[in-house]
Every structure is written in structure tokens, then in C-alpha cells.
Short mmCIF file of the C-alpha atoms (twelve columns), coordinates in Angstrom:
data_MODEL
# 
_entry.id   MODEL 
# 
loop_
_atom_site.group_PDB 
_atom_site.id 
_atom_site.type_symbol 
_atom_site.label_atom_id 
_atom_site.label_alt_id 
_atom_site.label_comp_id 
_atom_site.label_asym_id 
_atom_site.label_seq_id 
_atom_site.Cartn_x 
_atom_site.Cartn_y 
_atom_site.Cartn_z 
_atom_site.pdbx_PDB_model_num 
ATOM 1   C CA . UNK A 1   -45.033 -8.416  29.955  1 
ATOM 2   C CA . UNK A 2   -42.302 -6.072  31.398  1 
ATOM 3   C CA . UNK A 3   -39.905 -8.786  30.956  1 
ATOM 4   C CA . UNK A 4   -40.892 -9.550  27.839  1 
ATOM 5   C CA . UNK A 5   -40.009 -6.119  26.677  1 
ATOM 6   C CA . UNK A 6   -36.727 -5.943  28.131  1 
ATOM 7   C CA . UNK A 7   -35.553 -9.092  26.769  1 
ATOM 8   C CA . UNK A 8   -37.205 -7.625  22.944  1 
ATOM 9   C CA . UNK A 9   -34.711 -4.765  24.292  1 
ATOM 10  C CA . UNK A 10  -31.871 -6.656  25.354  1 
ATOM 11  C CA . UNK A 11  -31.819 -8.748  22.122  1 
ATOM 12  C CA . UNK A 12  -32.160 -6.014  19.503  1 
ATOM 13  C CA . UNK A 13  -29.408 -4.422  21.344  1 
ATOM 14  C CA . UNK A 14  -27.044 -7.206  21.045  1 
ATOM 15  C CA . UNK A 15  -28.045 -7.993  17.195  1 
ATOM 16  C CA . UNK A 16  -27.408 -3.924  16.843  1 
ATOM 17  C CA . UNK A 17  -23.888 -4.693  18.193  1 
ATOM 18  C CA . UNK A 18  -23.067 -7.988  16.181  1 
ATOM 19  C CA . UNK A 19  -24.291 -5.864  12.579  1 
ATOM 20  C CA . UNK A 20  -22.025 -3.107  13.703  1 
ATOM 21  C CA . UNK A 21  -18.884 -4.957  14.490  1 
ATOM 22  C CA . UNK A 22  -19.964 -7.102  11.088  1 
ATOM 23  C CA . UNK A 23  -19.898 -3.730  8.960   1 
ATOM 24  C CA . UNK A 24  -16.820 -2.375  11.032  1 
ATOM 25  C CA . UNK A 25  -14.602 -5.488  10.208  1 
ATOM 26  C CA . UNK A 26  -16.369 -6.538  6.914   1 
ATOM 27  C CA . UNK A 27  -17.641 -9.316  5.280   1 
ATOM 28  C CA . UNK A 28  -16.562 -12.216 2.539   1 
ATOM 29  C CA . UNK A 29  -13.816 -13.496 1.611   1 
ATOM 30  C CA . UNK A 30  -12.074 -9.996  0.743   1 
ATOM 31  C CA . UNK A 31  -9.060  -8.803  3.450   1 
ATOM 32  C CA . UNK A 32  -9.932  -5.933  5.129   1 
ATOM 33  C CA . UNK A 33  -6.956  -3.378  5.179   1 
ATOM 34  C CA . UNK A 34  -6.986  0.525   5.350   1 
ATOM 35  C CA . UNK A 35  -6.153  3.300   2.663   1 
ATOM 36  C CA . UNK A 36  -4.097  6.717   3.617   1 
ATOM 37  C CA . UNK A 37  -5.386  9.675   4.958   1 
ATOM 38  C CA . UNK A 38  -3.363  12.589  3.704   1 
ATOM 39  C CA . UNK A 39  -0.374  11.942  6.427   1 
ATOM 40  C CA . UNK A 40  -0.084  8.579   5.237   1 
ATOM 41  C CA . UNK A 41  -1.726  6.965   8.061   1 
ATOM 42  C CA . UNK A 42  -4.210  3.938   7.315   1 
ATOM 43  C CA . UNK A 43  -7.762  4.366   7.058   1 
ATOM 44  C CA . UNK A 44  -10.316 3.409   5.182   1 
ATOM 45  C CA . UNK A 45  -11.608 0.617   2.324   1 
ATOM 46  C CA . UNK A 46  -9.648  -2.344  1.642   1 
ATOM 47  C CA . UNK A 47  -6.903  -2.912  -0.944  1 
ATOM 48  C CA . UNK A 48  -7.544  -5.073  -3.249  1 
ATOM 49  C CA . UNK A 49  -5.483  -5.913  -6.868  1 
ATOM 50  C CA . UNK A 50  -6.777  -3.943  -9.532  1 
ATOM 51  C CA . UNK A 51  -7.113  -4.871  -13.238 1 
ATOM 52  C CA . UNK A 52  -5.134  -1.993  -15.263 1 
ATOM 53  C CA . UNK A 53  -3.126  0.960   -14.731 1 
ATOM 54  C CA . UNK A 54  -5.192  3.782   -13.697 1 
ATOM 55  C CA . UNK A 55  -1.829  6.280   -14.467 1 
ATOM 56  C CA . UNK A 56  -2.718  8.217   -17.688 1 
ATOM 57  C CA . UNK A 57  0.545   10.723  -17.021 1 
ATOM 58  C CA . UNK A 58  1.963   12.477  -20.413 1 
ATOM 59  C CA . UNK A 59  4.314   14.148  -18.568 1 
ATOM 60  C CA . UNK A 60  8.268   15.075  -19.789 1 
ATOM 61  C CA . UNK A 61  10.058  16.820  -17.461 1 
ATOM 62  C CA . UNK A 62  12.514  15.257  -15.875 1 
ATOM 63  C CA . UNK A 63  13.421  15.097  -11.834 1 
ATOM 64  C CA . UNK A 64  11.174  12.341  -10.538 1 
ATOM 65  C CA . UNK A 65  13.219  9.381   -10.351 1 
ATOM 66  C CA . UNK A 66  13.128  5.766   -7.857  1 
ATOM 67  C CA . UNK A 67  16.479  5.850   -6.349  1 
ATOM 68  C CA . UNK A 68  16.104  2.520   -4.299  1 
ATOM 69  C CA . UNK A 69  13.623  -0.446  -3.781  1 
ATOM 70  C CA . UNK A 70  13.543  -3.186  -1.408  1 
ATOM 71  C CA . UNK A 71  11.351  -6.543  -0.842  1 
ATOM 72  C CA . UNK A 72  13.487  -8.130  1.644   1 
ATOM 73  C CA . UNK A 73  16.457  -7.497  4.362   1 
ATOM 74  C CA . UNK A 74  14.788  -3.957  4.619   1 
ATOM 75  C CA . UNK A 75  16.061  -0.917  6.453   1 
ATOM 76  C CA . UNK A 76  14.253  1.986   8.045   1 
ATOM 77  C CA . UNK A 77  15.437  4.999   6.134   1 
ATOM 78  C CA . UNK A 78  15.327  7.622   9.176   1 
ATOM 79  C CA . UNK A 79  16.647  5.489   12.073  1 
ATOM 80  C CA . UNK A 80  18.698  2.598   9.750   1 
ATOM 81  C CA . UNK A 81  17.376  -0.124  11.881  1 
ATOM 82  C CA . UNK A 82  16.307  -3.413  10.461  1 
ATOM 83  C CA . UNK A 83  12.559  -3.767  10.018  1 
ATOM 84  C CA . UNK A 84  10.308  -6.327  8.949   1 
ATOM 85  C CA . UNK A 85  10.190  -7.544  5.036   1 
ATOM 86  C CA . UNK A 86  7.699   -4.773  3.273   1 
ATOM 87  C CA . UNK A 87  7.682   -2.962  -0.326  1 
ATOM 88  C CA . UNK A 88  9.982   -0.210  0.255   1 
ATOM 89  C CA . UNK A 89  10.792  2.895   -1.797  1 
ATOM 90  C CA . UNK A 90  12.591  5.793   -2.283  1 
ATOM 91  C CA . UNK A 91  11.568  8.685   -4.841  1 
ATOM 92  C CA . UNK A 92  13.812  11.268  -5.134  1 
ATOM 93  C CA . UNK A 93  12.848  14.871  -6.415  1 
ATOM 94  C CA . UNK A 94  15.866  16.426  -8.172  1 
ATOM 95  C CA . UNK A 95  13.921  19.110  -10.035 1 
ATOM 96  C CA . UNK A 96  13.272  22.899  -8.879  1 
ATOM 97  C CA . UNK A 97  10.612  22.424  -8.198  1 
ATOM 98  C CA . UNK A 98  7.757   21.120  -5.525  1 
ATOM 99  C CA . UNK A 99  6.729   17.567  -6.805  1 
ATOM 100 C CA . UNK A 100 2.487   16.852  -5.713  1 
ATOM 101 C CA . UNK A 101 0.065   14.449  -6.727  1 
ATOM 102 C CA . UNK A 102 2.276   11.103  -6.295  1 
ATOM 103 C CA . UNK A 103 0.517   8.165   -7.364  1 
ATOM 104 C CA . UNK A 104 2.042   4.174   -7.245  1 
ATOM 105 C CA . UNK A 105 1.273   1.607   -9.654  1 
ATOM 106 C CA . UNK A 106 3.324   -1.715  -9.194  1 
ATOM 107 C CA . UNK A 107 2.690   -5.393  -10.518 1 
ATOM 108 C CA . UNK A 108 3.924   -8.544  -8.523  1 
ATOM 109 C CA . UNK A 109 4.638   -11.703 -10.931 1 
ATOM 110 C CA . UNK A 110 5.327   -14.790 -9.181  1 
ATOM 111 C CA . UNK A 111 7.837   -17.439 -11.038 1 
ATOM 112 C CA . UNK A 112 7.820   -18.923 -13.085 1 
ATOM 113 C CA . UNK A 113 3.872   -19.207 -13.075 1 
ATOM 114 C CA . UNK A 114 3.899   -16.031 -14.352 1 
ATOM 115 C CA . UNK A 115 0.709   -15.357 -12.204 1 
ATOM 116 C CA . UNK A 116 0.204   -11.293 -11.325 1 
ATOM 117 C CA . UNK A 117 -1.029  -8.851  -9.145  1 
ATOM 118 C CA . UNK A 118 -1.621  -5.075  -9.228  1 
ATOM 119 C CA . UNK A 119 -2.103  -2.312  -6.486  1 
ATOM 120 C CA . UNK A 120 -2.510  1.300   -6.972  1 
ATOM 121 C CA . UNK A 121 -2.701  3.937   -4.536  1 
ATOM 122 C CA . UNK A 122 -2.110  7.437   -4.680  1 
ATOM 123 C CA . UNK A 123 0.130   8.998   -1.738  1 
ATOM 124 C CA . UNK A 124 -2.904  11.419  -0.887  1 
ATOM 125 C CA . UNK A 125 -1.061  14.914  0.926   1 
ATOM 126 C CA . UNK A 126 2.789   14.233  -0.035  1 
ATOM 127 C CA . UNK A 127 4.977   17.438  -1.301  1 
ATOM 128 C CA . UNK A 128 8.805   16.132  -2.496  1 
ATOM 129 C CA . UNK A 129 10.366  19.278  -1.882  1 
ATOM 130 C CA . UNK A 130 12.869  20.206  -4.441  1 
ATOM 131 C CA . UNK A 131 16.251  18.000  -4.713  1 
ATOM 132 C CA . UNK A 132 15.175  16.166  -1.364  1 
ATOM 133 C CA . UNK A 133 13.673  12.405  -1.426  1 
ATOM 134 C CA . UNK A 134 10.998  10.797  0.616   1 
ATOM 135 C CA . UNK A 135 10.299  6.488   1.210   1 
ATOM 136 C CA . UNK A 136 7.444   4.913   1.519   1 
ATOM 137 C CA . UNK A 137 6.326   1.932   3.203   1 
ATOM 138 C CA . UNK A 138 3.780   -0.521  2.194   1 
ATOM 139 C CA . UNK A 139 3.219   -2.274  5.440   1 
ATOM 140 C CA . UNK A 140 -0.018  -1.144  6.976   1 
ATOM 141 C CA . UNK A 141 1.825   0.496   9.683   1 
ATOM 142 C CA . UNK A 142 0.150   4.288   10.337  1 
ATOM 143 C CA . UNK A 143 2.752   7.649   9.646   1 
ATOM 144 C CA . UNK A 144 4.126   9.611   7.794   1 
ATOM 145 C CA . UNK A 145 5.200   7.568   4.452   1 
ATOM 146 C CA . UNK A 146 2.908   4.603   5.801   1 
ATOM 147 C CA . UNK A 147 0.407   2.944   3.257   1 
ATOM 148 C CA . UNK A 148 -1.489  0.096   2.909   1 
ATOM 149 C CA . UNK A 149 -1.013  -3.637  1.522   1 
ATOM 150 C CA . UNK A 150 -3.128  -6.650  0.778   1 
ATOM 151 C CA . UNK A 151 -1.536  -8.969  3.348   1 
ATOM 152 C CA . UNK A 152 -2.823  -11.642 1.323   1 
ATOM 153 C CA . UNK A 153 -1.093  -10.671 -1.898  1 
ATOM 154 C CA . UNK A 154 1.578   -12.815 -3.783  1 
ATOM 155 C CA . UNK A 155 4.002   -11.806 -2.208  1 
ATOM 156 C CA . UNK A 156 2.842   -12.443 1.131   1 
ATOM 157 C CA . UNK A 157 1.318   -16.002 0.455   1 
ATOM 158 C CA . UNK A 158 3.664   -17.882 -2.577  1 
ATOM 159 C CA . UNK A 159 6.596   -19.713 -2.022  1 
ATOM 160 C CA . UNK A 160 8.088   -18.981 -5.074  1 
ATOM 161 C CA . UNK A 161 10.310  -16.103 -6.668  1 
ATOM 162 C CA . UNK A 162 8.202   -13.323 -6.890  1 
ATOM 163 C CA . UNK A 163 9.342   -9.924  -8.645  1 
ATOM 164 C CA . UNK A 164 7.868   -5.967  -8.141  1 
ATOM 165 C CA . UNK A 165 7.626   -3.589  -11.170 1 
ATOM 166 C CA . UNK A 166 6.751   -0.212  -9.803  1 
ATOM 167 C CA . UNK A 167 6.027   3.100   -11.354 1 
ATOM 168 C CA . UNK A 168 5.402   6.469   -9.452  1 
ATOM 169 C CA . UNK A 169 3.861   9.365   -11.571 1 
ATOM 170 C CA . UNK A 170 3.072   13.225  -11.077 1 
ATOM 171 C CA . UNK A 171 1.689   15.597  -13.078 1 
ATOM 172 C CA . UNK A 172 4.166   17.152  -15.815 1 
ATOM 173 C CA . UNK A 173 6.850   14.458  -14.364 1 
ATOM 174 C CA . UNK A 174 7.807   11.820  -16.552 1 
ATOM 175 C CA . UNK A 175 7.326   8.599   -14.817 1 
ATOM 176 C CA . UNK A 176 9.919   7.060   -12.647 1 
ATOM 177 C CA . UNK A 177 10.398  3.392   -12.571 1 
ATOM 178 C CA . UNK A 178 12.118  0.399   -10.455 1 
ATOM 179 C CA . UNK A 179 12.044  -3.170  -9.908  1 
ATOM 180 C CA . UNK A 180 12.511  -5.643  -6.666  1 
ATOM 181 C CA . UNK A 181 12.687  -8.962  -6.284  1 
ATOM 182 C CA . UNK A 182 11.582  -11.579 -3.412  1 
ATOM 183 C CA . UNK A 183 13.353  -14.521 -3.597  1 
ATOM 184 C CA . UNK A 184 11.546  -17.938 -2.906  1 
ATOM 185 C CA . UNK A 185 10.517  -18.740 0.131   1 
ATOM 186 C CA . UNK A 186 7.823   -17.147 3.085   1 
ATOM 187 C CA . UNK A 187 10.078  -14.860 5.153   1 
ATOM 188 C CA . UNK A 188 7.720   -12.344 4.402   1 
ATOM 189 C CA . UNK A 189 4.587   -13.457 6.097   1 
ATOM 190 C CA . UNK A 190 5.240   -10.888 8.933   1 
# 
């Protein structure tokens, strides 16, 4: 009977295990990558396309602005070494003011399909000091200016041309807005 219990024991434990490492990597088809924490690095749910802009910004002023974009060939801005193919940006903050509350909508369209895909994230703890610029990196890397990316997306997975519209928004900011292209081919399956 003794050993009857311990292998009852022995068994839930390792069916306790297998559910855990189930939940921790998750299920389906759907990729599994991670979402900032307020410094930028990744954790959390997966990123997935969404359907519509969530952005609802009214603002005017004017000092928010996307001063360089980059899909391919792409350069670490701090250390201006070559690093692998990512969505790469660069907002700059030429107001007088502290710019909060940065959020990223940008559309992929592969050609000439014409098929699309959105992301949105908001860049959850960033301050753009006044007339300095920051760049982010969608590459699932962890750090400071570090987000998240499907790694399944378009632009990861089609051979074909595809192009990036991207707007960044902040409150009382009137939105800034740039474009990238990747051309065809599947250099950027890093």
C-alpha cells in the first residue's frame, strides 16, 4: 500500500510540473512573447496583431516628432554597432517640456498582397526629457528602450516587400508619424 501511495505521489507531482511548465510557456497556436515592464524590459502576455487603433489622441501642440526609422541594416543608437534587423525608432522631444504617456501604433502591409498587420503597445515608464530623443527597439531583447514583437509577424515570415506605418502619441502632443520599408526577401528571420 505504501508504494502505492508514493507512486499516487510521485505521479501527481510530475502532472503538477507538466500543467505548470504548460501555463508558463502557453498553449495553441498563439506565439508566446513578453510585454514591458516600466524599464522597457519584457514581461508578460503575448503580442498579438490587433484589429484598430486604440490611439484616441486630440492633441495640438507641437514637439513630438519621429526623427528616424529603420527595418533593415540597423544600428545601435548608443554604441553605433551593427545589430540584428528589428523595428527601430527614434522620437525626438523638441518641446519645453517633459513628454509621458508614449504609446506606438504601427501597421505592416506586405506587397503587393496588400495583406496587414497591427501592434500596439504603450512604452509603460518613459519620460522624453525636453529637446532630447530616445529609440526604441522592437526585438524582444530586455532594457531600457526594449519592447516586444510577434516573431511571427509579416515581417518576420513573408518574402515579399513589406512596409511599416508607425505613429507615436502623448497626451496634448500631436501625433508624430514615420514609415520603413523591408525589402523582399527573409534577412530578417533573426
Amino acid at each position: 500500500m505504501k508504494k502505492l501511495l508514493s507512486l499516487v505521489f510521485i505521479l501527481a507531482a510530475v502532472l503538477t510540473g507538466i500543467v505548470a511548465c504548460e501555463a508558463s510557456q502557453g498553449s495553441g497556436n498563439a506565439p508566446r512573447t513578453e510585454s514591458p515592464a516600466a524599464s522597457g524590459a519584457a514581461s508578460g502576455p503575448a503580442v498579438l496583431p490587433v484589429t484598430k487603433n486604440p490611439i484616441t489622441n486630440t492633441g495640438t501642440k507641437t514637439g513630438l516628432a519621429i526623427t528616424e526609422t529603420m527595418v533593415e541594416n540597423n544600428m545601435d543608437k548608443a554604441s553605433g554597432k551593427e545589430v540584428s534587423d528589428r523595428l527601430q525608432f527614434t522620437l525626438k522631444n523638441s518641446s519645453g517640456e517633459e513628454i509621458t504617456g508614449v504609446e506606438v501604433y504601427y501597421t505592416m502591409t506586405e506587397t503587393p498582397s496588400g495583406k496587414t498587420e497591427s501592434y500596439y503597445q504603450k512604452l509603460d515608464g518613459l519620460t522624453i526629457a525636453p529637446n532630447k530623443e530616445a529609440t526604441f527597439y522592437f526585438d524582444n531583447e530586455s532594457g531600457e528602450g526594449h519592447y516586444p514583437e510577434n516573431k511571427f509577424s509579416i515581417y518576420r515570415t513573408s518574402p515579399e516587400e513589406v512596409k511599416f506605418d508607425i505613429e507615436a502619441s502623448a497626451p496634448g502632443f500631436a501625433a508624430a508619424r514615420g514609415t520603413a520599408v523591408k525589402e523582399a526577401g527573409l534577412e530578417e528571420a533573426d
